[in-house]
N, C-alpha and C positions, 0 to 999 in steps of 0.2 A: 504494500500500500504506500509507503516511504516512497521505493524508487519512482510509483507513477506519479505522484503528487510532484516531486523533483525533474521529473525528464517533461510535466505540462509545465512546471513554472519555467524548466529553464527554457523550454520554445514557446513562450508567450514572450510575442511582441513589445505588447502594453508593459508588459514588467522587464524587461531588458530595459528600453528605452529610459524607465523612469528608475531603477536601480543607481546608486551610488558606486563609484568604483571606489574598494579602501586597500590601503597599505599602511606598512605601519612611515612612520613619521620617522624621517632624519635627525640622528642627532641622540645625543642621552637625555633620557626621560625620567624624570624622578617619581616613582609611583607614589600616591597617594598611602596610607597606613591601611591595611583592610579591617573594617569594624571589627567589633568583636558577638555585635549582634542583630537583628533586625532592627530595623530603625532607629538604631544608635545616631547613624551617620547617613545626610542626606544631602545630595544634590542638588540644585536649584538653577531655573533656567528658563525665561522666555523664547518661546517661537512670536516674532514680531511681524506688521507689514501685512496680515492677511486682509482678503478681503469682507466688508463687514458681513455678518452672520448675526440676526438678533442684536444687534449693537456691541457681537463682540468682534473686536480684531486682533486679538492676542490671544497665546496661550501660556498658562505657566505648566513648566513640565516638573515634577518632583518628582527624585528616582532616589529611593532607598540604598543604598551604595552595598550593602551585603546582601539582598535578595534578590536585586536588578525588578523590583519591583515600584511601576510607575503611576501618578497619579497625574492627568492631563486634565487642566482645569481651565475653562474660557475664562477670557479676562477683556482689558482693554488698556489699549498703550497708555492712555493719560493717569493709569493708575499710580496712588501715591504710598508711600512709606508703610502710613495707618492702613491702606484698602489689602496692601502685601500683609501686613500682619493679620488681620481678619482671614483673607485666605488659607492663609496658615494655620490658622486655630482653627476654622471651620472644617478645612480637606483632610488635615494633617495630624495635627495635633489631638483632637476628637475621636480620630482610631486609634493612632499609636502614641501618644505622648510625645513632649518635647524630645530632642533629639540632642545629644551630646556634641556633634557639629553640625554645622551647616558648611557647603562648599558651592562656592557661586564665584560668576566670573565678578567683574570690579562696576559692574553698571550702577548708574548712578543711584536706584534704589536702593541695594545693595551694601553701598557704603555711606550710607547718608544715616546722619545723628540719632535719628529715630531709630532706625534698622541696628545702627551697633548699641544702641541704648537698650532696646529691648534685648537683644544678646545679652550682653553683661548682665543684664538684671536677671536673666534664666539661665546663666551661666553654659551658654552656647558659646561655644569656639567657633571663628570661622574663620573658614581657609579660603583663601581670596590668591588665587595665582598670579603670575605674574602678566601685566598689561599687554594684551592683543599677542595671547596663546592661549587661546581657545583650549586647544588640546591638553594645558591641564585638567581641565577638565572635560577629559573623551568619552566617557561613558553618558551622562547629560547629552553630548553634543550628536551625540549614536543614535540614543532614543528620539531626540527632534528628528535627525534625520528619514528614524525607520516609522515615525509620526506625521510627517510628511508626504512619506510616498504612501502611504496608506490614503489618509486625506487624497491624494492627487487621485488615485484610484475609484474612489467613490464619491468623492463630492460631485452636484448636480454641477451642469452644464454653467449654471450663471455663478457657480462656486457662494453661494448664501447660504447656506446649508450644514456645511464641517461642524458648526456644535453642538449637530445631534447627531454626529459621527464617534464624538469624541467617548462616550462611554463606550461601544463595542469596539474600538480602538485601545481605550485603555484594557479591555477585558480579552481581549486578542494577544496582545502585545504579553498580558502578565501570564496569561494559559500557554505560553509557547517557549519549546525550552531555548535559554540561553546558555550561547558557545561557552562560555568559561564557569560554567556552573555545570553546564549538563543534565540540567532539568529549569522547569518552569520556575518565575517567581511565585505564584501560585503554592507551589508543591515547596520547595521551600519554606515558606509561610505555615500554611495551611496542613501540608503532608499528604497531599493529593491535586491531581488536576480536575477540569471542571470540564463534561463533556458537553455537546450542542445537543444532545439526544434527548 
């Protein structure tokens, strides 16, 4: 069932065409510290630029750094400091609790007085890479992308529509096993996957 699933994808057009080529990155790479447990340590990450869907044009992507398990939440670029924080407590924090780091790139919500004030006071660490390398943080940056071509794939023709893609995109993405884990975030978590049946 594997190999036929893999010999339709890899002769579908539509998914070549819109496939990302990867390699690894030149250069030595300092890896991040691998948690020590689920939602210890999370990722954080805007897809910006879309177009409007329900008045939203943003997504925040939240990827749990030890489960590879993601939370894709509609949002909007004019969002501020307080609207990130509400998010977070609403998506985030509400299932798994506060998180021991957060890892985001240096955007300006990000690093702004609010954002580190509320860190210090929940005594969140955060790791902030170094400016315009993305690829410190490559796992975030993976999931937008494999969020993306999903989205490219299904969204309707006038593209107003992706944020009522985004839940069976987030539930796709977490039911599917990932390469350096070898099983789903799902199973991970949970200790089982979740069938369509």
């Amino acid at each position: 069932m594997n190999q036929i699933i893999k010999d339709y994808v890899s002769s579908c057009q539509q998914c070549s065409r819109n496939k990302n080529i990867h390699h690894k990155k030149f250069g030595l790479l300092k890896p991040l510290q691998i948690p020590s447990g689920p939602w210890n340590s999370v990722s954080m990450d805007f897809i910006t630029q879309l177009p409007l869907s329900s008045n939203f044009d943003s997504i925040l992507v939240v990827v749990d750094r030890f489960s590879k398990m993601a939370i894709f939440i509609p949002t909007y670029s004019e969002i501020t400091a307080l609207d990130l924080a509400q998010l977070f407590i609403s998506h985030v924090f509400s299932k798994h609790g506060f998180p021991i780091s957060i890892v985001s790139d240096r955007g300006s919500l990000f690093v702004s007085s609010f954002w580190t004030q509320l860190c210090q006071q929940l005594k969140i660490s955060r790791d902030l890479p170094t400016a315009f390398h993305p690829e410190a943080d490559g796992q975030t940056e993976r999931v937008n992308q494999i969020l993306e071509q999903y989205l490219w794939m299904y969204v309707s023709y006038h593209q107003d529509d992706w944020h009522t893609w985004l839940p069976l995109a987030e539930f796709s993405y977490n039911n599917a096993e990932h390469s350096s884990k070898k099983q789903s975030p799902f199973f991970t978590i949970y200790g089982r996957n979740y069938s369509f049946d």
